[in-house]
Each structure stands twice: as structure tokens, then as C-alpha cells.
C-alpha positions in Angstrom: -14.5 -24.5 -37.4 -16.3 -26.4 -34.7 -18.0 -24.4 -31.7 -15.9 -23.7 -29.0 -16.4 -25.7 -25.6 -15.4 -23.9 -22.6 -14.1 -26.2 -19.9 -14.4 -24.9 -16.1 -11.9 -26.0 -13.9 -12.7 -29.0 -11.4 -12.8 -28.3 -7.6 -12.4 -31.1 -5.5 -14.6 -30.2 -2.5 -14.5 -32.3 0.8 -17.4 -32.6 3.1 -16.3 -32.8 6.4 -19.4 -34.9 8.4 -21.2 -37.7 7.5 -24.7 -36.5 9.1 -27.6 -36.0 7.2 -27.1 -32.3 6.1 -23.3 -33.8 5.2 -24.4 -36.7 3.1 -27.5 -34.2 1.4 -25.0 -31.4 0.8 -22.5 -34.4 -1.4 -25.8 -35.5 -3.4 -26.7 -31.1 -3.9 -23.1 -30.6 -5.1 -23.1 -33.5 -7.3 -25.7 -31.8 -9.2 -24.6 -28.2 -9.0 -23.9 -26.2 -12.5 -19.7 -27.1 -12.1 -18.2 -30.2 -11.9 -16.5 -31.4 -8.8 -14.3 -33.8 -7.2 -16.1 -34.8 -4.0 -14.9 -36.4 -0.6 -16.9 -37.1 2.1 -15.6 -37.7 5.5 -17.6 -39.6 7.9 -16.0 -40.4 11.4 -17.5 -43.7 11.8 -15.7 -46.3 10.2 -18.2 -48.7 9.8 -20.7 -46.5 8.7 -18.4 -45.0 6.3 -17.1 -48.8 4.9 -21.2 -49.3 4.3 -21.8 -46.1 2.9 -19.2 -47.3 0.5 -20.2 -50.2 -0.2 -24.1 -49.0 -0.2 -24.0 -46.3 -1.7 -26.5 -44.9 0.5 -26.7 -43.4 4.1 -29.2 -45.6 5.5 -28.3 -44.3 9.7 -29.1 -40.8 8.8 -30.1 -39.8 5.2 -31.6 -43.4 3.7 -33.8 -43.5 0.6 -30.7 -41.9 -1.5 -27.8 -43.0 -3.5 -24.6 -41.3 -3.8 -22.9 -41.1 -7.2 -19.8 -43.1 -7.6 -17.8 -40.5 -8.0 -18.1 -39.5 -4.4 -15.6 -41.0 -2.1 -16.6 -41.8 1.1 -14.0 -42.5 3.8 -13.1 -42.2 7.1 -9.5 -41.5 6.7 -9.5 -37.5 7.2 -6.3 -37.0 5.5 -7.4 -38.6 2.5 -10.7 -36.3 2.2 -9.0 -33.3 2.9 -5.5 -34.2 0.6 -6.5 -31.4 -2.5 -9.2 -29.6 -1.1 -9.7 -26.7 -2.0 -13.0 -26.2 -0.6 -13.9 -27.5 2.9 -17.6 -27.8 4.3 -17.6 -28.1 8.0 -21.0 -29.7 9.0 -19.8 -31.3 12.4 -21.9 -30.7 15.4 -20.6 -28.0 17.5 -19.5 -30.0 20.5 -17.0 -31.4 18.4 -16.0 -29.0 16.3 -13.1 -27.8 18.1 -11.3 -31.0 18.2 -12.4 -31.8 14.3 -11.0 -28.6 12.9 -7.7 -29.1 15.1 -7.4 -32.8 13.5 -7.7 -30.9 9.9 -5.0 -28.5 10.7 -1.7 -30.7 9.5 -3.7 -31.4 5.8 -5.1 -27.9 4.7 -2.9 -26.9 1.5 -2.9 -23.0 1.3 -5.3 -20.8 0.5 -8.0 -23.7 1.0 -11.5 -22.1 1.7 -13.5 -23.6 4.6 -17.3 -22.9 4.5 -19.0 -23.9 7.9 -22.2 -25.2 7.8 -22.4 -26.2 11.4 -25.8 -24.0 13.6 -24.1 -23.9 16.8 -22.0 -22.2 19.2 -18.8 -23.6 21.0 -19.5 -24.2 24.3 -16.5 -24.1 25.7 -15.3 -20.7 24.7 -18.7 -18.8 23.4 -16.8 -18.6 20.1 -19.4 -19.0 16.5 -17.9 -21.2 14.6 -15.9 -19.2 12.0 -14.5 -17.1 15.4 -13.8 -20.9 15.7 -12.2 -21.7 12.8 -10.0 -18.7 12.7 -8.7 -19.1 16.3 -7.3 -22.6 15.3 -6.1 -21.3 12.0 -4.6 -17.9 13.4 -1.0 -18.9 11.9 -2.8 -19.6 8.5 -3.1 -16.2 6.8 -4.2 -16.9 3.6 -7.1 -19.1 5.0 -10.5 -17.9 4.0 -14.1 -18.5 5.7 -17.3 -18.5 5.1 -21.0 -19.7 6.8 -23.6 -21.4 4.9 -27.1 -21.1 6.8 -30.9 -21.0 6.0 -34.0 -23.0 5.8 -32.9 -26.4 5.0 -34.0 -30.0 5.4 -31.3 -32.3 4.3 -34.3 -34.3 3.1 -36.0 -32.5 1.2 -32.9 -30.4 -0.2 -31.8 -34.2 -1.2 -34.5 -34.9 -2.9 -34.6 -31.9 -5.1 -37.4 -29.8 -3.5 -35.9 -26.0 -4.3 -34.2 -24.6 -1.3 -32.5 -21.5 -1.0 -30.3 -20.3 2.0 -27.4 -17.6 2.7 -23.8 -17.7 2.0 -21.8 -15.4 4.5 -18.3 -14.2 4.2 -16.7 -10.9 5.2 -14.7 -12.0 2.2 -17.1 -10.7 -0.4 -15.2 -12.7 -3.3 -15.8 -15.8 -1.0 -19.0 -15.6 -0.8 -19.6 -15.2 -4.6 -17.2 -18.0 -5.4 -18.8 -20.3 -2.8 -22.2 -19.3 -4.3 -21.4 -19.9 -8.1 -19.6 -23.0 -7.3 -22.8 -24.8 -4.8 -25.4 -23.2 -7.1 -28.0 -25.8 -9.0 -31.4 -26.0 -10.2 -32.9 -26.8 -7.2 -30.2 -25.1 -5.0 -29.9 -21.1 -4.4 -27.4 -19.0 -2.6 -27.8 -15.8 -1.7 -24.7 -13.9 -0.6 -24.2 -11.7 2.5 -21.4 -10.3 4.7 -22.9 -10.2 8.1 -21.2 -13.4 9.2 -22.0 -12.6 12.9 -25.9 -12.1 12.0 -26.4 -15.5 9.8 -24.6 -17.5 12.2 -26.0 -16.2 15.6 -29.2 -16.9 13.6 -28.8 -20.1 12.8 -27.6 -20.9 16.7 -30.3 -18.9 18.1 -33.7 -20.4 16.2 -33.1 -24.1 17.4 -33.7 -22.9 21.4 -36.8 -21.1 20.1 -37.8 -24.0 17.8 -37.3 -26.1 20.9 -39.7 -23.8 23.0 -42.2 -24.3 19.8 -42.0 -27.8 20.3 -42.8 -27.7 24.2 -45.7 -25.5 23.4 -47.0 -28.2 21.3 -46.3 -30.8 23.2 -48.7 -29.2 26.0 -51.4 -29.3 23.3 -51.3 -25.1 23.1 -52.5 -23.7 19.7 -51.5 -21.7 16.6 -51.8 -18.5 18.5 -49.2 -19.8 20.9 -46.7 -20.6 18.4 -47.3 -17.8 16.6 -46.3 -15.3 19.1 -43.6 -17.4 20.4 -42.0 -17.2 16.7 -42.5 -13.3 16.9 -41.3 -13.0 19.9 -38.2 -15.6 19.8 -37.3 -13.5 16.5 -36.9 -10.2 18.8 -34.9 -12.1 21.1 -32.6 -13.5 18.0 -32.3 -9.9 16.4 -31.4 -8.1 19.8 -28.7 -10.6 20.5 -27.4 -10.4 17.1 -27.4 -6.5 17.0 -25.6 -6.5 20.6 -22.5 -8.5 19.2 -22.1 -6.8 15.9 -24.6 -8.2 13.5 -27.5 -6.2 11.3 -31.2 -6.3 12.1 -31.9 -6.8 8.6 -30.5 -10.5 8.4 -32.6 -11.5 11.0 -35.3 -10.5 8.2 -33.7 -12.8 5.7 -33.4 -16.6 5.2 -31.0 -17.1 8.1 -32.8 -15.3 10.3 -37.4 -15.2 9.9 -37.0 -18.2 6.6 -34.7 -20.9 9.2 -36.7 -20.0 12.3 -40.3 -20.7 10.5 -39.0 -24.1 9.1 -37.4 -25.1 12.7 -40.7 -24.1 14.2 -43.2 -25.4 12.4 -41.6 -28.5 10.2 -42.5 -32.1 10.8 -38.5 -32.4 10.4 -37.0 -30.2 12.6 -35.4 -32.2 15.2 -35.1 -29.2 18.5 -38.7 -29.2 17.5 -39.4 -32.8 17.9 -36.9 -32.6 21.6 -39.8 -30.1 22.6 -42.9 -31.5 21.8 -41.5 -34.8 24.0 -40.6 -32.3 26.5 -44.0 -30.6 26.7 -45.2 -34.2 27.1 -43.7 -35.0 30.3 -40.1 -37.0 29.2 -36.9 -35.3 30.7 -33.8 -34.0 28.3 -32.1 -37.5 29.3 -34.7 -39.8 27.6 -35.2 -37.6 24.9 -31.7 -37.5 23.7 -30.7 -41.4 24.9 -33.0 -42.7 22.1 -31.5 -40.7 19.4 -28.4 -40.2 17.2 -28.8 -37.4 15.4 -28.0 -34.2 16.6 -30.4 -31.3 18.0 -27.8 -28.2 18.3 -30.3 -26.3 20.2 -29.9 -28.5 23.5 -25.9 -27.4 23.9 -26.5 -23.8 22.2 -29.2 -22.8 25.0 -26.8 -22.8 27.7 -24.5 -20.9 25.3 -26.7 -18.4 24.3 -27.7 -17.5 27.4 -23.8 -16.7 28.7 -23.4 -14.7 25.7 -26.8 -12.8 26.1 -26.2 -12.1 29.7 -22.6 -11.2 29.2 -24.1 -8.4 26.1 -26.7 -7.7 28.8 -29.5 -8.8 26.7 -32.9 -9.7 27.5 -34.0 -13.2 26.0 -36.6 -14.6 28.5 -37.5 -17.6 25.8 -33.9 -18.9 25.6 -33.7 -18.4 29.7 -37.3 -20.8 30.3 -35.7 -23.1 27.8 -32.3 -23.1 29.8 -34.8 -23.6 33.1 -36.0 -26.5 31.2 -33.0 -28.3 29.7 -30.9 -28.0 32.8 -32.8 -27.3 35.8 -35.8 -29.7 35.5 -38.8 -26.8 35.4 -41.9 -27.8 34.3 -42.9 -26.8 30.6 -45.7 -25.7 31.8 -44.3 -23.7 34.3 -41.7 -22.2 31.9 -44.3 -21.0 29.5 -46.4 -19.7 32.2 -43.9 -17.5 33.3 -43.3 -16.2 30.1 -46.6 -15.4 29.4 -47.0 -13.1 33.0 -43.6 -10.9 32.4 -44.3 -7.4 33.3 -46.4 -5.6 30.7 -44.5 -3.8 27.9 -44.8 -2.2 24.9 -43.8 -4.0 21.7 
């Protein structure tokens, strides 16, 4: 008799955000261990009738071809019609209104794994608080966050990248990780959903402050503390509203804020460094589509820190910064003559 074949069953998985973390995350699943039916929905029209056509992302992931088994559109009913896995990576600021245009085409039981590093700014939600606010009537929804240290470049290209998977759903989180999982692609799971996301929010303001310190031509010593220091800051918050100390040792916590800090393709970093050189928030962001989520999430943070009565003088000298035209200089200044303390 021949050999028995075992066939898995094939997903169809749409990818909600045609960024460049959106379009990398269709090429990662394409190669994952299961087979998949992908959709990817990109709100431009245009750019999703090139992508199309192209093959290839050239506004914001060019140098690499989808397969042809990925449909792109721009139609969100037609991405979403048989999901049964849903990746949010929208930018925060229009989240809100994404996830309320999903609602009518959601079958149930559909998973929806958020991949977006932000906080909404309207209510102070994360975005899985998000997602289950808009979905409240929807019982047998289920959610999960995927965050960690992760270029869509280089994840795109194959470099190996490994980052969390968070559900208080622990089955979730082990489905979602068997099901992204690929050579070059690693999940870790985790249940501290408050943790992993206020993480990922939280290390774009300091990676923004990293870049400012840069900028102003300061040194490795500078950054380095800055890291060390903008990691107390992310833990305290996090432990205030619920989450564990010990993610903020993990890859959603130390792991993403390295990368955001110090890598050439970190884009809060970049905001910074032209900060630290002298160009306002306004410039910065006028000559540039992509997205840096630590602009929106300082002012955020900074309400939810001060409502939890927590002390995270980094994020506040970034908020100076961003929104009330200080001086870099100035703002790192005045961190650096705080009252004396212990560590």
C-alpha cells in the first residue's frame, strides 16, 4: 500500500492593510509550514490595481513579488468573505473606523490577530480593548496580538525573525502560532495581552527620544541609558494597567525596543534624529507616507500614564517636543537634571 499523505486543512487568511509590515506578513505566510488562501486588503485603489498588476509593492515594500495566489484588492468585502483568520495591521488612527467597516463581513467564530503598535487616541483603548468594544455583540469572536522585533524588510526577505503571539485565549495563541510558523518565522506564545501590546505602543516614543539623541550628535552612552531607562518607564506603565514585568523582558518588550532604537529601519527613530536636527514634527511627517505610530501614541501614553499615576519623564519630554515645540536639546537636558534617585 502506498504511504499515507496527510492533508491539513487550508485557511484562507486575510490581511487587513497594505503597508509594509501588511504586504511582508502575505510574502511570510506564503511560506509558512501550512497552506493558505491569502487576501490582502489595501485601501488605496490604485495602489492595490498596481499591486495587482505588479506583483510587487513598490510605495512601501518594493524589491519583492507576491505569489499569484495572493489576491490583492481593495474591495474589503471581498478579502474578508471566508476568513477565518484576520490580521489587523492598520495604523492606529484608523483603526477604529477599519474594524467598524469589517463588522457586516466577519463569519463566526473568525479569529482576528492585531498586529497594529499603537493606542487609540480617541478612547485610550489598546487595540484588542479595541477590537472587542466594536465586536461586543460578537461572542464567539476571538483575539489575539502579534508584536516583537520586526522589520517588514528584512522579515520579507527571509532574515529569521522571531516575535510574540498574545492571546488570553491560550488555544488562540497556539493555533495562530502553528499556523504563521516558517523557517525563517518564529512565534512564541504568551497571555499577557496588556504587556505585549502596551510594549509595542510604548517603545516607538522612546525609540523617537533615541533618535533625537542622535540627531544632536550625543553618543552610545546616551542611548544606552535612554534604552535602560525608557524600558523602566515601559515596564512601570505596563505593571500599573495589568500586565507582567516579565514581558517587558521578552521580545515585545527589551527585543522590539533595541531594534526601534538602534535600527537603520526604524521609522520613530528616523522622526527623531530629524528632530534632534532642528526640523519641526510638521516637516518631518509632510514628506512621508509611511506611518511612525509613536508620534500619535506619545500623547496617548502620556493620558494613560498620568491617569495610572505613573512616572514616565521620557515619554513626557517627547510629548514637550511633538506638541509643544521644546527644544530637543532642552528636553533631554531636563531629563538628564531630575532630582537624584536611586535606581
Amino acid at each position: 500500500m502506498g504511504q499515507l499523505i496527510e492533508t491539513l486543512p487550508v485557511k484562507k487568511i486575510a490581511i487587513i492593510g497594505g503597508g509594509s509590515w501588511g504586504t511582508a506578513l502575505a510574502l511570510i505566510l506564503s511560506r509558512s509550514r501550512r497552506p493558505h488562501s491569502l487576501s490582502l486588503w489595501v485601501h488605496d485603489a490604485e495602489l492595490a490595481s498596481l499591486i495587482h498588476e505588479t506583483r510587487e509593492n513598490a510605495v512601501y515594500l518594493p524589491g519583492f513579488k507576491l505569489p499569484a495566489e495572493v489576491a490583492v484588492t481593495s474591495d474589503i468585502a471581498a478579502a474578508l468573505t471566508g476568513a477565518e483568520i484576520v490580521v489587523g495591521v492598520i495604523p492606529s488612527a484608523h483603526a477604529r473606523n477599519i474594524y467598524t467597516a469589517m463588522r457586516p463581513h466577519l463569519q463566526p467564530g473568525t479569529a482576528i490577530v492585531s498586529a497594529t503598535k499603537g493606542i487609540d487616541h480617541t478612547s485610550l483603548l489598546r487595540m484588542s480593548e479595541l477590537i472587542e468594544k466594536i465586536f461586543a455583540d460578537r461572542p464567539s469572536l476571538r483575539v489575539a496580538v502579534l508584536s516583537g522585533p520586526s522589520f517588514a524588510l528584512e522579515a520579507a526577505r527571509g532574515d529569521p525573525t522571531a516575535v510574540a503571539i498574545a492571546s488570553e485565549d491560550s488555544s488562540l495563541a497556539t493555533e495562530i502560532q502553528g499556523e504563521f510558523a516558517g523557517a525563517s518565522f518564529r512565534l512564541y506564545t504568551n497571555d499577557d495581552v496588556t504587556g505585549v501590546e502596551l510594549g509595542g505602543a510604548v517603545k516607538n516614543i522612546i525609540a523617537i527620544a533615541a533618535g533625537v539623541c542622535a540627531g544632536l550628535g550625543l553618543g552610545a552612552n546616551t542611548i544606552a541609558a535612554l534604552v535602560t531607562r525608557g524600558l523602566a518607564e515601559m515596564t512601570r506603565l505596563a505593571v500599573a494597567l495589568g500586565g507582567r514585568p516579565e514581558t517587558m523582558a521578552g521580545l515585545a518588550g527589551i527585543g522590539d525596543l533595541v531594534l526601534t532604537c538602534t535600527g537603520g529601519l526604524s521609522r520613530n527613530h528616523a522622526v527623531g534624529v530629524e528632530l534632534g536636527k532642528g526640523r519641526t514634527i510638521q516637516e518631518i511627517l509632510s514628506t512621508t507616507r509611511m506611518v511612525a505610530e509613536g508620534v500619535d501614541s506619545t500623547s496617548a501614553t502620556r493620558e494613560l500614564a498620568r491617569g495610572a499615576a505613573v512616572e514616565m519623564p521620557i515619554t513626557e519630554q517627547m510629548f514637550s517636543v511633538l506638541y509643544e515645540r521644546r527644544s530637543p536639546k532642552e528636553a533631554i537636558r531636563e531629563l538628564m537634571e531630575r532630582r537624584l534617585k536611586s535606581e
